[in-house]
C-alpha positions as CSV (number, residue, x, y, z in Angstrom):
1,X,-35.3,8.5,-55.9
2,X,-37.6,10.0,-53.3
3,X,-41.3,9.4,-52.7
4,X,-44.4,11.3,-51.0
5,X,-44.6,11.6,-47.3
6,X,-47.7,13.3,-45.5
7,X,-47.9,13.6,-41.7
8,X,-51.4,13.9,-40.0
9,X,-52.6,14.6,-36.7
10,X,-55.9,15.1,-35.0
11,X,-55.7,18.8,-36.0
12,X,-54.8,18.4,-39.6
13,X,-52.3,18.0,-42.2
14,X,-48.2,18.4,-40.2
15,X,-46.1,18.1,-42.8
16,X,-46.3,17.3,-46.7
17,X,-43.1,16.4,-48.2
18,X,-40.5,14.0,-50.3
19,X,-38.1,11.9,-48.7
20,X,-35.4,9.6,-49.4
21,X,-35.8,7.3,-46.6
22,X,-38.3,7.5,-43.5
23,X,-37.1,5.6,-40.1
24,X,-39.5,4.8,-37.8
25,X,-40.1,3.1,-34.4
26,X,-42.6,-0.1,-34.7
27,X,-44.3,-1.3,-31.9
28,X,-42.5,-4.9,-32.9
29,X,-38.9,-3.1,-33.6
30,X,-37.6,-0.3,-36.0
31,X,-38.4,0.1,-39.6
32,X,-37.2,1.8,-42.8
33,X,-39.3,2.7,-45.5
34,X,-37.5,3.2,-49.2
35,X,-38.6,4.1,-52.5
36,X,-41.0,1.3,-53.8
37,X,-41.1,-0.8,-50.9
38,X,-43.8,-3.5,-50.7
39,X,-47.0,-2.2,-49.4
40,X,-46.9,-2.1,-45.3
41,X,-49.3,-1.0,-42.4
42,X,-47.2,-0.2,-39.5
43,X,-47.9,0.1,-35.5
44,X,-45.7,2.8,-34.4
45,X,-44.7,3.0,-31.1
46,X,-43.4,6.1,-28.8
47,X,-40.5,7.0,-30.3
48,X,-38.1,8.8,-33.1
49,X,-38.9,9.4,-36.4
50,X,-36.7,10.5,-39.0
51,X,-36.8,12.3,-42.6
52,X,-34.3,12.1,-45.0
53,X,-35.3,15.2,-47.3
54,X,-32.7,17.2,-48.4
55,X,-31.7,16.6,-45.3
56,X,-32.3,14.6,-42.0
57,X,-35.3,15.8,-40.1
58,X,-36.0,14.1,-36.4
59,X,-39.1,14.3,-34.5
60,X,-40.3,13.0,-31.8
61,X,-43.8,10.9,-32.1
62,X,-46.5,9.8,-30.0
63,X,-47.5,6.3,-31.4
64,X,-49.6,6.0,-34.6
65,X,-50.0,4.6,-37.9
66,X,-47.8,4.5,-40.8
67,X,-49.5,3.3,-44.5
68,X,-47.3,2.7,-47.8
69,X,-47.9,1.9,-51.1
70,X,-47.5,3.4,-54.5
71,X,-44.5,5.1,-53.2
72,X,-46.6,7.1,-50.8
73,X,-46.5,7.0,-47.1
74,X,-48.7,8.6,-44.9
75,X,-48.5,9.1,-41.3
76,X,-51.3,9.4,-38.7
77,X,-50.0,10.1,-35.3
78,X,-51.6,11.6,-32.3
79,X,-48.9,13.9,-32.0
80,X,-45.6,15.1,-33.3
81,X,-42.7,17.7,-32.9
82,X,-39.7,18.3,-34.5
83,X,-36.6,18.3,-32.5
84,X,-35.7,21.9,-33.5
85,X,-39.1,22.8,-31.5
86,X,-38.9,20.7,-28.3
87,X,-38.6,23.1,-25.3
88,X,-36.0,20.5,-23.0
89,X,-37.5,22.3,-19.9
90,X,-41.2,22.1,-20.9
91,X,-40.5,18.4,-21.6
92,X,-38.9,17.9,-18.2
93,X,-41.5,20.0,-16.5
94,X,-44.1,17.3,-17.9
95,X,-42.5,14.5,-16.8
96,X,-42.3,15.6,-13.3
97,X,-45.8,16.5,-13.4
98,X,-46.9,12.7,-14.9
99,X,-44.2,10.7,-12.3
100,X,-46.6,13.2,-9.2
101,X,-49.4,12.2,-10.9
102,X,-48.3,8.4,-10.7
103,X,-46.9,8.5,-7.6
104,X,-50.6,9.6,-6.3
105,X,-51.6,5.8,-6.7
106,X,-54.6,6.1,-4.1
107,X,-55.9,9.5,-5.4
108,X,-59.2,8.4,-7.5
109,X,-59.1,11.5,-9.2
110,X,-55.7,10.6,-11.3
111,X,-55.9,8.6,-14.8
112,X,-53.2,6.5,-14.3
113,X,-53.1,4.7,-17.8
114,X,-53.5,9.1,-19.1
115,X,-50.3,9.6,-16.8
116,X,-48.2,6.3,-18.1
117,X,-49.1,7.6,-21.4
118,X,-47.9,11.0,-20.8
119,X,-45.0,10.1,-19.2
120,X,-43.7,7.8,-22.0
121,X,-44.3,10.9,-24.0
122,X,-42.4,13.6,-22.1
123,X,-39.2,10.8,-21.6
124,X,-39.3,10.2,-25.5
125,X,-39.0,14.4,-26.1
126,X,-36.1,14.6,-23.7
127,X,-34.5,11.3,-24.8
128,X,-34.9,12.7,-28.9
129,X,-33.8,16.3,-27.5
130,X,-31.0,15.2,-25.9
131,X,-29.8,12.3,-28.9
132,X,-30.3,15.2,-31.1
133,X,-27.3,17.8,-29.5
């Protein structure tokens, strides 16, 4: 039994699709969402997010919202890539760019809640780049 999965982001729809099962990272611990499974708002946190479609699809996600109920479960995330598409060097290039910014402390130019943010990001693409190999 599958049901209907549809991944937003600030730029439009991601991803419509069925799945079997859809693992997620909660900001109060890791969730799994089956076929008719009680209504649910999730926090998500930084983290992995898998597919079961035909097959198992992993992405990597910044944060969000996840929304079930009559076997549908939407996603809104601020952003998401699938670990087929993550670019290992891009991702380490970004970290190194958000641990300078961090490491300017006295600079009042530097976001420093932007650069935790973006940090968190760039480890979770490695991290789901490198689980993925």
């Amino acid at each position: 039994m599958q049901f209907d999965v549809i991944i937003n982001t600030p730029h439009g729809l991601y991803k419509k699709t069925r799945a079997s099962i859809v693992n997620v990272v909660s900001t109060d611990g890791q969730r799994g969402i089956l076929p008719n499974h009680m209504p649910i708002v999730v926090s998500l946190a930084v983290g992995k997010m898998t597919i079961e479609e035909r097959e198992r699809e992993t992405y990597a996600i910044s944060g969000g919202v996840l929304f079930f109920r009559d076997n549908l479960c939407t996603i809104l995330t601020p952003a998401i890539e699938n670990v087929k598409d993550i670019d290992l060097d891009r991702a380490m290039r970004a970290k190194e760019r958000a641990e300078r910014r961090l490491a300017a402390v006295h600079d009042d130019h530097v976001d420093m809640a932007r650069a935790q943010i973006a940090l968190q990001r760039a480890i979770n693409r490695i991290n789901v780049k490198r689980d993925f190999r």
